[in-house]
C-alpha positions in Angstrom: -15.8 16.0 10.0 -13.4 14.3 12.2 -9.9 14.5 10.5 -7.3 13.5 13.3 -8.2 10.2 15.0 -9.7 9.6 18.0 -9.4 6.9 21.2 -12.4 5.0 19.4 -11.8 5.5 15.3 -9.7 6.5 12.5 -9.6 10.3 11.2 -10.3 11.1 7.5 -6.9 11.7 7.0 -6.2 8.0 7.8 -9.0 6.7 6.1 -8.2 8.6 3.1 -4.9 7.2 3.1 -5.6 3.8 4.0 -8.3 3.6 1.5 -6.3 5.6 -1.2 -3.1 3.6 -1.2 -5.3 0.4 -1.0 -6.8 1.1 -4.3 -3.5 2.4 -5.4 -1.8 -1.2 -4.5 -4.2 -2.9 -5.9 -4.2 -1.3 -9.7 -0.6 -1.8 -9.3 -0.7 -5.6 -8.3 -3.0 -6.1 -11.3 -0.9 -4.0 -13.5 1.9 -6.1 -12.5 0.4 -9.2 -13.9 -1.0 -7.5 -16.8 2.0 -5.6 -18.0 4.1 -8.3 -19.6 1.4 -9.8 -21.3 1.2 -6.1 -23.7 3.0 -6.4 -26.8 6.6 -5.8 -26.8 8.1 -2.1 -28.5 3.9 -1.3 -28.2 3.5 2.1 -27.0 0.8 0.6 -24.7 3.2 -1.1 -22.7 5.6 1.7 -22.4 2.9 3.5 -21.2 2.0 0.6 -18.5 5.3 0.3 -17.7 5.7 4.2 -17.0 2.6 4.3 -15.2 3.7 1.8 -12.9 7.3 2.8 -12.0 5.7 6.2 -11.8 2.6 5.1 -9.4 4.8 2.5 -7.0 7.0 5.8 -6.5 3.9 7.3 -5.2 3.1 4.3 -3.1 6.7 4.7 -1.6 6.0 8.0 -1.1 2.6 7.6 0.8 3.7 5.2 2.8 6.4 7.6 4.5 3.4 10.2 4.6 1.3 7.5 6.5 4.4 6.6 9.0 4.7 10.4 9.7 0.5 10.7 10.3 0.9 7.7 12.1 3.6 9.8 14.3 2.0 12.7 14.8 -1.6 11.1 15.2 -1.7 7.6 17.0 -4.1 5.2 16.3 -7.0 4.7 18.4 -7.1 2.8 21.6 -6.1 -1.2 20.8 -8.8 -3.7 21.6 -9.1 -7.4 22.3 -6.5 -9.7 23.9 -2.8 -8.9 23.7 -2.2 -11.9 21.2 -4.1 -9.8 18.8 -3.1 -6.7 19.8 0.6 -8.1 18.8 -0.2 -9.7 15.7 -1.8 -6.4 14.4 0.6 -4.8 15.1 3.0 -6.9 13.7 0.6 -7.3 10.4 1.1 -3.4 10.6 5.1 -3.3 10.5 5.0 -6.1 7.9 2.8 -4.6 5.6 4.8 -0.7 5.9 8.0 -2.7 5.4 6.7 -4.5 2.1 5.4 -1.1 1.0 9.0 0.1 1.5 10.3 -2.8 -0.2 8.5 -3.3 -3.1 9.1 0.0 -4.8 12.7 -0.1 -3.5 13.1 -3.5 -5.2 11.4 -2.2 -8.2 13.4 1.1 -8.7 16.7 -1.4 -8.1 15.5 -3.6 -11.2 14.8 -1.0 -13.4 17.8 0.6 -12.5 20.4 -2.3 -12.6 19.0 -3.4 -15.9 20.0 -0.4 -17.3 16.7 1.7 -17.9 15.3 4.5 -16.3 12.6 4.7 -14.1 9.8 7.3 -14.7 8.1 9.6 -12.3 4.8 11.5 -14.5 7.1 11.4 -17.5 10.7 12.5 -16.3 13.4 10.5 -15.7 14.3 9.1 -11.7 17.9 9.8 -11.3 19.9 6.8 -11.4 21.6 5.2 -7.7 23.2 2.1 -9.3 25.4 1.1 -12.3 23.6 -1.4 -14.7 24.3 -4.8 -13.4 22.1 -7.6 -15.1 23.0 -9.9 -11.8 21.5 -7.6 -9.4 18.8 -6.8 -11.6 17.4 -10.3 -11.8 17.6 -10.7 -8.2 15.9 -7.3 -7.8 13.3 -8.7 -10.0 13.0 -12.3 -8.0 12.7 -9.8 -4.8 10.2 -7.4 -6.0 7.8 -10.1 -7.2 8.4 -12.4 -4.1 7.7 -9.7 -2.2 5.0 -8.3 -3.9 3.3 -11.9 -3.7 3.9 -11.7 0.3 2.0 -8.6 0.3 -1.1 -10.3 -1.5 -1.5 -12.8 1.3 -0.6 -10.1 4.1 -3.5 -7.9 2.6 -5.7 -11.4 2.6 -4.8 -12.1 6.1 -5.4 -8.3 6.8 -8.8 -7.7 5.1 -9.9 -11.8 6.6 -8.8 -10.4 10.2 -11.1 -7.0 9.4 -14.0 -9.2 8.2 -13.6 -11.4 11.2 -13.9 -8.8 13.4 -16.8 -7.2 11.9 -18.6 -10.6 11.3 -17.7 -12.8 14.0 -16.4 -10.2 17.1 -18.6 -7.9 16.3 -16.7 -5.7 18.0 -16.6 -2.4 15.7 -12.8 -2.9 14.4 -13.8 -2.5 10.8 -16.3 0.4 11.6 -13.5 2.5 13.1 -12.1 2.6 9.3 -15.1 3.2 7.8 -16.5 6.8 7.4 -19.3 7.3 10.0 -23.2 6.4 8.1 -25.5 10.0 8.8 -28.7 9.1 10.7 -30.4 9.6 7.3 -28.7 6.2 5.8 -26.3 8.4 3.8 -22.5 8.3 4.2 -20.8 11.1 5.2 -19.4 12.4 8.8 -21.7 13.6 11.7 -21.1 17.1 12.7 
């Protein structure tokens, strides 16, 4: 099992992470748009609401994990012509700065309208004073912004798809955990 990446793919630790926090992002995208729709004082949507203060606090927290993998692992060898090489790498920095953002924006909301944000069930110390002004802006921001990162994960996942499709030129493979010889998934040893 490869866990650190190579010149030519991804370790497990960065497909773990990738593939983890996508499925994280997008439980809490749909539980975005789901959450309001609960019925208000319903335990149900204290619980949603909870659950996803609680989860984009894990996101924020991944993300630095990734940047520090990132760090002390770098990615394999960048293919293809430099336009590309620049605009995934500026996809990249977009997408870690909306992770940043979002739950930033989020916590600020919360915060400024005067509740407290949960973490598994305790209380996230509060940075700001409540301030209804700021906390509609935070709210504007964090769905704005949350929005931007739906079409940066489209434009992400269409360039992956291209690549595997179209180039054919392994990009998507380096992500994916390596197929056995036997059909199965798993990693070669």
């Amino acid at each position: 099992m490869q866990w650190r990446n190579s010149d030519d793919r991804y370790g497990a630790v960065a497909q773990f992470l990738h593939w983890g926090m996508f499925a994280l992002i997008a439980l809490q995208l749909l539980g975005g748009e789901v959450m309001g729709e609960l019925p208000k004082k319903s335990a149900i949507r204290g619980f949603a609401y909870d659950a996803h203060e609680t989860f984009g606090l894990v996101v924020l927290g991944l993300v630095f994990l990734r940047i520090a993998w990132k760090i002390a692992n770098p990615t394999p060898v960048a293919t293809g012509p430099a336009w590309q090489r620049l605009a995934a790498r500026a996809a990249h920095g977009l997408l870690y700065a909306l992770l940043i953002a979002i739950p930033v924006a989020g916590y600020a909301m919360v915060v400024a309208k005067g509740h407290d944000a949960a973490f598994f069930g305790w209380d996230v110390p509060s940075l700001l004073g409540k301030d209804e002004a700021l906390g509609k802006l935070a709210k504007g921001a964090h769905e704005w912004l949350a929005n931007l990162l739906i079409a940066i994960v489209a434009v992400h996942a269409g360039a992956a798809l291209w690549h595997h499709a179209v180039a054919r030129d392994g990009v998507l493979r380096r992500m994916l955990p390596r197929r056995r010889r036997d059909g199965q998934m798993g990693y070669r040893h």
